[in-house]
N, CA, C and O atoms as CSV, one atom per row, in Angstrom:
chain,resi,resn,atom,element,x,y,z
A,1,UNK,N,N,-11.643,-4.259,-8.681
A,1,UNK,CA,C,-10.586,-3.907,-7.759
A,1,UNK,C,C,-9.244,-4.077,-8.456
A,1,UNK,O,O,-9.086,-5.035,-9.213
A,2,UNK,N,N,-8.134,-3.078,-8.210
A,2,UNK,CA,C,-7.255,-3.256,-8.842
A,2,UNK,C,C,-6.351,-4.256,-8.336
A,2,UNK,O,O,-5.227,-4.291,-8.837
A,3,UNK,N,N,-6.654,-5.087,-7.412
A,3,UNK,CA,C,-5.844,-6.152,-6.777
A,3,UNK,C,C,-5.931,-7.315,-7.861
A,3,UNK,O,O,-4.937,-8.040,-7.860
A,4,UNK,N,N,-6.981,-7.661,-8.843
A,4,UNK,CA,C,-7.473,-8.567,-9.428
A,4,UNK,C,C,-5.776,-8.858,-10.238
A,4,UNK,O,O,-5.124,-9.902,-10.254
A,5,UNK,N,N,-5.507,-7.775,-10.722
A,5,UNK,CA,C,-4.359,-8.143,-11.946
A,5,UNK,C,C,-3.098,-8.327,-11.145
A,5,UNK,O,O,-2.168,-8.063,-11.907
A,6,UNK,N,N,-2.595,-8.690,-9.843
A,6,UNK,CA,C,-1.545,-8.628,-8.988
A,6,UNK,C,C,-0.751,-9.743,-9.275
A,6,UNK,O,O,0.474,-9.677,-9.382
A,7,UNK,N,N,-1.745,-11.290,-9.468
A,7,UNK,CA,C,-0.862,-12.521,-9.393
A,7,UNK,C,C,-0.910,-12.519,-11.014
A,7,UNK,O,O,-0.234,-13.447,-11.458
A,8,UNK,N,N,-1.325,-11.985,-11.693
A,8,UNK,CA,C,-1.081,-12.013,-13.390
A,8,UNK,C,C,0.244,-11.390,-13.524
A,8,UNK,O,O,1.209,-11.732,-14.207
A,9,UNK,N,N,0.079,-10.414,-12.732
A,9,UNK,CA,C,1.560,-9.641,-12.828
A,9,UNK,C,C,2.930,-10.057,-12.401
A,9,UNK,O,O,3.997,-9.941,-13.003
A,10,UNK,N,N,2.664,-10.570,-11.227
A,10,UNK,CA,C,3.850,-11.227,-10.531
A,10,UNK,C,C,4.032,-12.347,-11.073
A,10,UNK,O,O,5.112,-12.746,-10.637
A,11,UNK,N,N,3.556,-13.192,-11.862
A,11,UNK,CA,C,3.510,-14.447,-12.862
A,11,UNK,C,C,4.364,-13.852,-14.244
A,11,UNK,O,O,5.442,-14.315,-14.618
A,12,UNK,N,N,3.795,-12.978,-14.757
A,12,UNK,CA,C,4.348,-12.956,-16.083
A,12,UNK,C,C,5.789,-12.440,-15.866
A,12,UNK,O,O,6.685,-13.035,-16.465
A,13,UNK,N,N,6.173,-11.163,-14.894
A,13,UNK,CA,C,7.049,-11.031,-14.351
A,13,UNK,C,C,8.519,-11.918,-14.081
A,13,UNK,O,O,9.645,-11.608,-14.469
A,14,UNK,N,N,8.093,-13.145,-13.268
A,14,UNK,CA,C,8.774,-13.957,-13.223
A,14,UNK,C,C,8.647,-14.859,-14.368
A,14,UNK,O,O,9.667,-15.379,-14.821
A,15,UNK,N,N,7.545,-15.090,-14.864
A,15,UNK,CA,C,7.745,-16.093,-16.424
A,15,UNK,C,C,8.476,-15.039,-17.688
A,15,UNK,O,O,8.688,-15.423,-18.838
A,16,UNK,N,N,8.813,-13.540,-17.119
A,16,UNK,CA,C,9.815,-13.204,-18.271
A,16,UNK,C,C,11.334,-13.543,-17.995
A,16,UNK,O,O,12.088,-13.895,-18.902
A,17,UNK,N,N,11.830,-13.380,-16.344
A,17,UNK,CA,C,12.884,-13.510,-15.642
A,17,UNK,C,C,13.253,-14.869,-16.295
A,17,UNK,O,O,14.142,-14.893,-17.146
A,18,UNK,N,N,12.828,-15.607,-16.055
A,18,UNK,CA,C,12.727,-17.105,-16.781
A,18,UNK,C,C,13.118,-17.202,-18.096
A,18,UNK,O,O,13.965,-17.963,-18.563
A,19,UNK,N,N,12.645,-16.627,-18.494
A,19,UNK,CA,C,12.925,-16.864,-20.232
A,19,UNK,C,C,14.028,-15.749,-20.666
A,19,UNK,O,O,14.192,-15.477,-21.855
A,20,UNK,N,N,14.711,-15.173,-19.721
A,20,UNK,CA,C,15.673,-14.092,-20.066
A,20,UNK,C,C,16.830,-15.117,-19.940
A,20,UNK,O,O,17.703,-15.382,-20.766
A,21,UNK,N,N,16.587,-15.711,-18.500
A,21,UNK,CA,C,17.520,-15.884,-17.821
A,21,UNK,C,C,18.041,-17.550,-18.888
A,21,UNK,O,O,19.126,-17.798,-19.414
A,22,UNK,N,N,16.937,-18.270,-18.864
A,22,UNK,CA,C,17.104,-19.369,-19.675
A,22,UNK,C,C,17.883,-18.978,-21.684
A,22,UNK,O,O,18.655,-19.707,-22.305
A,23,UNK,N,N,17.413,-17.929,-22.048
A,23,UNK,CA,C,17.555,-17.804,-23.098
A,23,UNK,C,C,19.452,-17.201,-23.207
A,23,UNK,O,O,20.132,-17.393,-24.215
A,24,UNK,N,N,20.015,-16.433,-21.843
A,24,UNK,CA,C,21.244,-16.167,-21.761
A,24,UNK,C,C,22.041,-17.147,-21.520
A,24,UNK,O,O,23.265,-17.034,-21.583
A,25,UNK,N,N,21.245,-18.545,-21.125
A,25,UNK,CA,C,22.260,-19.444,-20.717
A,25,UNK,C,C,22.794,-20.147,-21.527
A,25,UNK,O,O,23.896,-20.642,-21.292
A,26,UNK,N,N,21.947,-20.414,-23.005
A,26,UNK,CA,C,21.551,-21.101,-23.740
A,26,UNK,C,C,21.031,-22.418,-23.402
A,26,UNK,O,O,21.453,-23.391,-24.026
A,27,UNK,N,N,19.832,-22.610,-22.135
A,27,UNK,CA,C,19.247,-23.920,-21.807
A,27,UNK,C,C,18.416,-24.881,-23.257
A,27,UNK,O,O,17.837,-24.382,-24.222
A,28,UNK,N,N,18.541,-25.744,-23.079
A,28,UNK,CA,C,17.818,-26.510,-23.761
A,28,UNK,C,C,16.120,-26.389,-24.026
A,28,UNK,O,O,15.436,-26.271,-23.010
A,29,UNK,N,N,15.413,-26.415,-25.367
A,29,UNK,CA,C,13.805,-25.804,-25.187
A,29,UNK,C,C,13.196,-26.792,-24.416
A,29,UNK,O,O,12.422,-26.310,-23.589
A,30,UNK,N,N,13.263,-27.821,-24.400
A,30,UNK,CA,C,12.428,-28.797,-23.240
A,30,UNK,C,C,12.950,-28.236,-22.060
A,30,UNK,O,O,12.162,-27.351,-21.724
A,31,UNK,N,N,13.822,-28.302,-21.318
A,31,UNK,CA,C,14.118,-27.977,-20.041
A,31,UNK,C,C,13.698,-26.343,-19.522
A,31,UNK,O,O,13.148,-25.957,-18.491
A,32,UNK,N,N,14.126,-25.729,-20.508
A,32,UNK,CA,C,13.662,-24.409,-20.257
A,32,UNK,C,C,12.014,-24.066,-19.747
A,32,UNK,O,O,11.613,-23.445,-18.762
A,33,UNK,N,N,11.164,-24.841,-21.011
A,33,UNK,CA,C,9.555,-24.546,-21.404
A,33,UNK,C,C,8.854,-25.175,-19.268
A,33,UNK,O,O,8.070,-24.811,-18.391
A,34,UNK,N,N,10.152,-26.545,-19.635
A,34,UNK,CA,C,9.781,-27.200,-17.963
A,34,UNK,C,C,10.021,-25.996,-16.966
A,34,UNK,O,O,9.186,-25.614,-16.147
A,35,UNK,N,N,11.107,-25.526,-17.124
A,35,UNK,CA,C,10.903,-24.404,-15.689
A,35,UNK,C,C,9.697,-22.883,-16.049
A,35,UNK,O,O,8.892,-22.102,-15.542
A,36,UNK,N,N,10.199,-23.181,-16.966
A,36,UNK,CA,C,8.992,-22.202,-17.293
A,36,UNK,C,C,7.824,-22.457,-16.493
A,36,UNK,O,O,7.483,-21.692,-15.591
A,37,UNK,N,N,7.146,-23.597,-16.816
A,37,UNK,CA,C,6.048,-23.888,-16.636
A,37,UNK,C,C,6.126,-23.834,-15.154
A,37,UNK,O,O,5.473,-22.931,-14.631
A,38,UNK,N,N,6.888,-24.733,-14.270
A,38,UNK,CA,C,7.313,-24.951,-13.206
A,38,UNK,C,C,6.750,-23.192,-12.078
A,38,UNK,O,O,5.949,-23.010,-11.161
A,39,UNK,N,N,7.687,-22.312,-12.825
A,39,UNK,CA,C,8.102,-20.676,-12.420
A,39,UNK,C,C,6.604,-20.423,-12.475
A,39,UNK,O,O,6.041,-20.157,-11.413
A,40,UNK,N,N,5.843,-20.481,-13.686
A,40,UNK,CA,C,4.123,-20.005,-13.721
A,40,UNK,C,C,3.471,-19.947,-12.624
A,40,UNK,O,O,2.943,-19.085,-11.921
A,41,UNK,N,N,3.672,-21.411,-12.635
A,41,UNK,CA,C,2.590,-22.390,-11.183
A,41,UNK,C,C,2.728,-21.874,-9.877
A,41,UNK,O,O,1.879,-21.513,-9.063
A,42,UNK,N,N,3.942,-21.908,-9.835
A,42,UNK,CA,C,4.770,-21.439,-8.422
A,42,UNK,C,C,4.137,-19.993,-8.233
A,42,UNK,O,O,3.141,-19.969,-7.510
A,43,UNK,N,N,4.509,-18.935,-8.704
A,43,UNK,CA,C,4.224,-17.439,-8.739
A,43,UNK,C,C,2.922,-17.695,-8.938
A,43,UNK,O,O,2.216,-17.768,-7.932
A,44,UNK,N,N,2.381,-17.865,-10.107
A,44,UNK,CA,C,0.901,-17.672,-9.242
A,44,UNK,C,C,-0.044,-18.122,-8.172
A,44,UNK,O,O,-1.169,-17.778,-7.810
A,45,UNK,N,N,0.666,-18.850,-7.872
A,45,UNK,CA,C,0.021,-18.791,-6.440
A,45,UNK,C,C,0.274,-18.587,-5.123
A,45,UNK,O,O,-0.428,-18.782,-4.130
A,46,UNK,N,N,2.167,-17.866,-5.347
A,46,UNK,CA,C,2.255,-16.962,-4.180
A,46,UNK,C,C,1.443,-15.326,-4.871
A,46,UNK,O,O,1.092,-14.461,-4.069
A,47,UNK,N,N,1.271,-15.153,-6.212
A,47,UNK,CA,C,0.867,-14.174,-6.644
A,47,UNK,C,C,-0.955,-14.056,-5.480
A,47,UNK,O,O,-1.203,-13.379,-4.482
A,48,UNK,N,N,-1.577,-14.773,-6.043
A,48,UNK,CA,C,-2.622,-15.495,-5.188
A,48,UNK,C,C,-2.626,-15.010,-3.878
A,48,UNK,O,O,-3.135,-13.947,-3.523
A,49,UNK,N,N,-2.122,-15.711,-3.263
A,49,UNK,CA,C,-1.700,-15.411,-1.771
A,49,UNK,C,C,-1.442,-14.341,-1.291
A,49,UNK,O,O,-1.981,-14.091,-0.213
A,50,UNK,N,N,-0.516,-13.297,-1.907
A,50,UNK,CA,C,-0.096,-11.761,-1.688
A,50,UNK,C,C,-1.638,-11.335,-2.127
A,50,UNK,O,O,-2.346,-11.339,-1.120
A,51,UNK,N,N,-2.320,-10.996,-3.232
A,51,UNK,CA,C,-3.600,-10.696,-3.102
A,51,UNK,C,C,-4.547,-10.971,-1.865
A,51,UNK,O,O,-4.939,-9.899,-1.404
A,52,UNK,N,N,-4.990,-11.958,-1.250
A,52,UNK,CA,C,-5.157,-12.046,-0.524
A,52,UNK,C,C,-4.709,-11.713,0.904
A,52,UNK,O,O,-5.628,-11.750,1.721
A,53,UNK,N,N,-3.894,-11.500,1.227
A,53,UNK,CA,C,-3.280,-10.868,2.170
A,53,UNK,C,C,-3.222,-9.233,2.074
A,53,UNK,O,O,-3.386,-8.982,3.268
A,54,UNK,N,N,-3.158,-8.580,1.748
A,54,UNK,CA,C,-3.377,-7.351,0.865
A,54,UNK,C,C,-4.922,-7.018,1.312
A,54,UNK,O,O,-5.300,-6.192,2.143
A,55,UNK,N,N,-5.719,-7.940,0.482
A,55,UNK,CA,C,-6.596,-7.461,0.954
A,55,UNK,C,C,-7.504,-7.889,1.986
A,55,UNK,O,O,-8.723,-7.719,2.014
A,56,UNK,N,N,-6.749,-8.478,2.852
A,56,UNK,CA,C,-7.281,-8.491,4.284
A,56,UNK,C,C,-6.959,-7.144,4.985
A,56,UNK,O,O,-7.683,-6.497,5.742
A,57,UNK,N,N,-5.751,-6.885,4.572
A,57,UNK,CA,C,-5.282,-5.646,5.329
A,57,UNK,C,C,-5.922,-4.547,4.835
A,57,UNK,O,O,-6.077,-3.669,5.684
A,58,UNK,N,N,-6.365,-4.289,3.701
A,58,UNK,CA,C,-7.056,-3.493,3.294
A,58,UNK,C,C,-8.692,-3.288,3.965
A,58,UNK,O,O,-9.097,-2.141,4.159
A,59,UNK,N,N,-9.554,-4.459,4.286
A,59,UNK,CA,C,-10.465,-4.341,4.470
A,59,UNK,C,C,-10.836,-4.819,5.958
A,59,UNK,O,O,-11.915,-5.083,6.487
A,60,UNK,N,N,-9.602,-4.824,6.389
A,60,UNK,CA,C,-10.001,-4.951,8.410
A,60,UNK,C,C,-10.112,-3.328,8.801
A,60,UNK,O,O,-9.880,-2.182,8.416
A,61,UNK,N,N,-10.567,-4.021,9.699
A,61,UNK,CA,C,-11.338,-2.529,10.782
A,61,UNK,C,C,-10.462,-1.619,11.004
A,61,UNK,O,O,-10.505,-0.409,10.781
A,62,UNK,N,N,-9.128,-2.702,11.761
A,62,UNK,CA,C,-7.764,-1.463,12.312
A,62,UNK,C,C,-6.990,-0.912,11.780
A,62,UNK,O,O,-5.882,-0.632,12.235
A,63,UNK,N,N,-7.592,-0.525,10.241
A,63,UNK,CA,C,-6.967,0.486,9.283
A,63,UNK,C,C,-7.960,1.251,8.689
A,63,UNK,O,O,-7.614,2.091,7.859
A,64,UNK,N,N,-9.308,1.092,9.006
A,64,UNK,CA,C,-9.961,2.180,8.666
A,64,UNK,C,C,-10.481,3.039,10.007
A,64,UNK,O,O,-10.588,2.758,11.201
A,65,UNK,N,N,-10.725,4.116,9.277
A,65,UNK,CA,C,-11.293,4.646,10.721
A,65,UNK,C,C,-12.968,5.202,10.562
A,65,UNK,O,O,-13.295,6.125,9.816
A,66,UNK,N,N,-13.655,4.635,11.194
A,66,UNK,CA,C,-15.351,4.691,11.857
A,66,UNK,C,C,-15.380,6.176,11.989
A,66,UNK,O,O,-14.498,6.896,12.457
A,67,UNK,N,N,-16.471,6.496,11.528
A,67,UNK,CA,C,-16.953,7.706,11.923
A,67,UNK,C,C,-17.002,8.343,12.553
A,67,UNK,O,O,-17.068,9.561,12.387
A,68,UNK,N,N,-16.984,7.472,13.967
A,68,UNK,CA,C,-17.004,8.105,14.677
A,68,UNK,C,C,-15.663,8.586,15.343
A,68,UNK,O,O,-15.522,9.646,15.953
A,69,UNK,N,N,-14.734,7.659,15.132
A,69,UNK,CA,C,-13.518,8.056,15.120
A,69,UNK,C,C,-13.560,9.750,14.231
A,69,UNK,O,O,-13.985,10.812,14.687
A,70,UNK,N,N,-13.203,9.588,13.421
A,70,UNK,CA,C,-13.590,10.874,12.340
A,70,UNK,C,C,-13.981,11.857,13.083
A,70,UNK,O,O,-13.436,12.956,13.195
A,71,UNK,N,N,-15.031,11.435,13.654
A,71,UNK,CA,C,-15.894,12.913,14.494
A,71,UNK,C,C,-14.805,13.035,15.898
A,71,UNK,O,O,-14.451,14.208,16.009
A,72,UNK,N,N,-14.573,12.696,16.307
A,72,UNK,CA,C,-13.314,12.568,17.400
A,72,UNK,C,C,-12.119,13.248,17.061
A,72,UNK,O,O,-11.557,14.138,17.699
A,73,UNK,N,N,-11.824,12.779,16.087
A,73,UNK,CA,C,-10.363,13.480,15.221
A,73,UNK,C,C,-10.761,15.239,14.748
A,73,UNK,O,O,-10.026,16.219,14.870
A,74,UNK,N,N,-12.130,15.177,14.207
A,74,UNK,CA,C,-12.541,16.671,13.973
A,74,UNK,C,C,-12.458,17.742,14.876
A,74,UNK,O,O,-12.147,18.928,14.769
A,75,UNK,N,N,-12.913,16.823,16.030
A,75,UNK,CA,C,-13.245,17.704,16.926
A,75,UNK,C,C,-12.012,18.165,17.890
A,75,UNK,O,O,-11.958,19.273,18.423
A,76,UNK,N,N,-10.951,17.058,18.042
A,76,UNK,CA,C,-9.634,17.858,18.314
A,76,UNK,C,C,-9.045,18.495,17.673
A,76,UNK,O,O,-8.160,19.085,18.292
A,77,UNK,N,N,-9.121,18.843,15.908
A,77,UNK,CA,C,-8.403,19.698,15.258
A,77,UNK,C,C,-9.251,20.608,15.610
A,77,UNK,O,O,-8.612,21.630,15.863
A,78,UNK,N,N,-10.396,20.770,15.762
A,78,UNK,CA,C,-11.074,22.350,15.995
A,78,UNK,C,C,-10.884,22.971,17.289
A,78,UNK,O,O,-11.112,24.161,17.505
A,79,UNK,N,N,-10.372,21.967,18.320
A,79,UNK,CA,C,-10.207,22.422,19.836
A,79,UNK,C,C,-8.288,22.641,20.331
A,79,UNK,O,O,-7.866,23.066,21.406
A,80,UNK,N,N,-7.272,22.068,18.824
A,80,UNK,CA,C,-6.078,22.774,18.517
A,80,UNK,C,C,-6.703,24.083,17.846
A,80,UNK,O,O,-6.553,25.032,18.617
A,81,UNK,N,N,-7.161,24.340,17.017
A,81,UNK,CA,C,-7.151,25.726,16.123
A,81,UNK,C,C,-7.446,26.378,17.130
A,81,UNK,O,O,-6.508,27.121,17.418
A,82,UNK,N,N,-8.555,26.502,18.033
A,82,UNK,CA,C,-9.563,27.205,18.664
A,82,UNK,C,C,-8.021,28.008,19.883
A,82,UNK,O,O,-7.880,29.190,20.199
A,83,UNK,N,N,-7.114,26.766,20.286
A,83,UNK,CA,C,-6.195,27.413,21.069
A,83,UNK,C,C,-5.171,27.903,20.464
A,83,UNK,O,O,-4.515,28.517,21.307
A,84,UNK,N,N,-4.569,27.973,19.210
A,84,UNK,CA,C,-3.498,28.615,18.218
A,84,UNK,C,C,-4.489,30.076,18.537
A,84,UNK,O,O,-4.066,31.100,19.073
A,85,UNK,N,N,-5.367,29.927,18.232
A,85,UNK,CA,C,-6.433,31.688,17.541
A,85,UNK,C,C,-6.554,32.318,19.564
A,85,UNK,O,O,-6.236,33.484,19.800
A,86,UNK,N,N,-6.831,31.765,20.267
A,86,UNK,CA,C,-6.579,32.131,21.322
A,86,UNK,C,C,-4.882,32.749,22.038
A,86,UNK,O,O,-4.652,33.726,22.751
A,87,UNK,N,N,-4.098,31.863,21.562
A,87,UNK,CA,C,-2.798,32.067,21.927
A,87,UNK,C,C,-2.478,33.524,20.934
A,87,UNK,O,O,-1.813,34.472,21.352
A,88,UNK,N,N,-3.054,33.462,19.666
A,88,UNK,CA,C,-2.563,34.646,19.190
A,88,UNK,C,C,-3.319,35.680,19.356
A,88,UNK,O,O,-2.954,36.735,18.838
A,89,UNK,N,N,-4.609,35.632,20.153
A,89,UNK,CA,C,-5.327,36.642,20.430
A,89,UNK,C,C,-4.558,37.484,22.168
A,89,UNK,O,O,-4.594,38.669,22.499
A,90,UNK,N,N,-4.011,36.411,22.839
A,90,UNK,CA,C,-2.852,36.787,23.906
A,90,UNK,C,C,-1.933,37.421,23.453
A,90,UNK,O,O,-1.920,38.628,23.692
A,91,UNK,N,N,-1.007,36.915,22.761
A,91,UNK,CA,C,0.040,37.572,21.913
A,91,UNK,C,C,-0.291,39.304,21.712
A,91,UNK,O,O,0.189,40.268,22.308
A,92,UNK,N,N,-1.320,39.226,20.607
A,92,UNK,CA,C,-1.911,40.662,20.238
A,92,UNK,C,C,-2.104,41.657,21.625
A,92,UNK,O,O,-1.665,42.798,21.772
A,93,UNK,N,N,-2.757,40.995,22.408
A,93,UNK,CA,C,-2.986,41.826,23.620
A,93,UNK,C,C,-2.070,42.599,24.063
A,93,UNK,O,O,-2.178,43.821,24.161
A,94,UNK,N,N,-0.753,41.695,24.468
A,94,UNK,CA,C,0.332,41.806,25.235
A,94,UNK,C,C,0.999,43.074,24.060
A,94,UNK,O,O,1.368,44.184,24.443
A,95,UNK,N,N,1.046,42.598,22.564
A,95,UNK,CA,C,2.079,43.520,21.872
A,95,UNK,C,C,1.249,44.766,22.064
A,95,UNK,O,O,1.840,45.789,22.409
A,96,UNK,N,N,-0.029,44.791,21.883
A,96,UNK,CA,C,-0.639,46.121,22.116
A,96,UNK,C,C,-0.581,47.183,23.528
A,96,UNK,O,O,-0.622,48.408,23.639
A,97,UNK,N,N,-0.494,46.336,24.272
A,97,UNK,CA,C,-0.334,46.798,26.027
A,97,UNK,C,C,0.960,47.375,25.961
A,97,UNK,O,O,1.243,48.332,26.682
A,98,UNK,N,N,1.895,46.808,25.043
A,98,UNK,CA,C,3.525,47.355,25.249
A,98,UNK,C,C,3.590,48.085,24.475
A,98,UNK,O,O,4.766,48.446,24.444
A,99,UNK,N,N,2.989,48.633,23.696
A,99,UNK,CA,C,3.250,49.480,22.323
A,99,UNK,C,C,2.755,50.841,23.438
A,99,UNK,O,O,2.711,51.997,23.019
């Protein structure tokens, strides 16, 4: 699943922000490597968490739709078409009656 690489991403992400941001300040390498480390921990496991959430929403019921739903949905697009092809079979009538 492509969710797997989400909190890798949002980790390194912020562990580059980190080392941009530390390296423009000119922080100290102990203090820096500390937030560093600090920033890792943290993000990955809201990284973690957003995966998970994600894919709850992904794999609950009230975003997919059942078959039979499906067959429900089919069957009103065929019972719109069926009255478009009717309405223009009126239409035709009428332009022909006036012609």
């Amino acid at each position: 699943m492509k969710l797997d690489y989400l909190p890798k991403l949002i980790t390194l992400t912020a562990g580059l922000v980190v080392c941009i941001i530390t390296i423009v300040n000119k922080t100290d390498v102990t203090r820096a490597l500390a937030m560093l480390l600090i920033t890792l921990i943290v993000f990955y496991i809201i990284g973690n968490i957003t995966k998970k959430c994600i894919s709850k929403v992904i794999m609950s019921d009230s975003f997919r739709k059942t078959p039979a739903k499906q067959k429900n949905d089919r069957d009103k697009d065929k019972e719109k078409d069926k009255d478009k092809e009717t309405d223009k079979d009126k239409d035709n009538i009428k332009d022909s009656s006036n012609a």
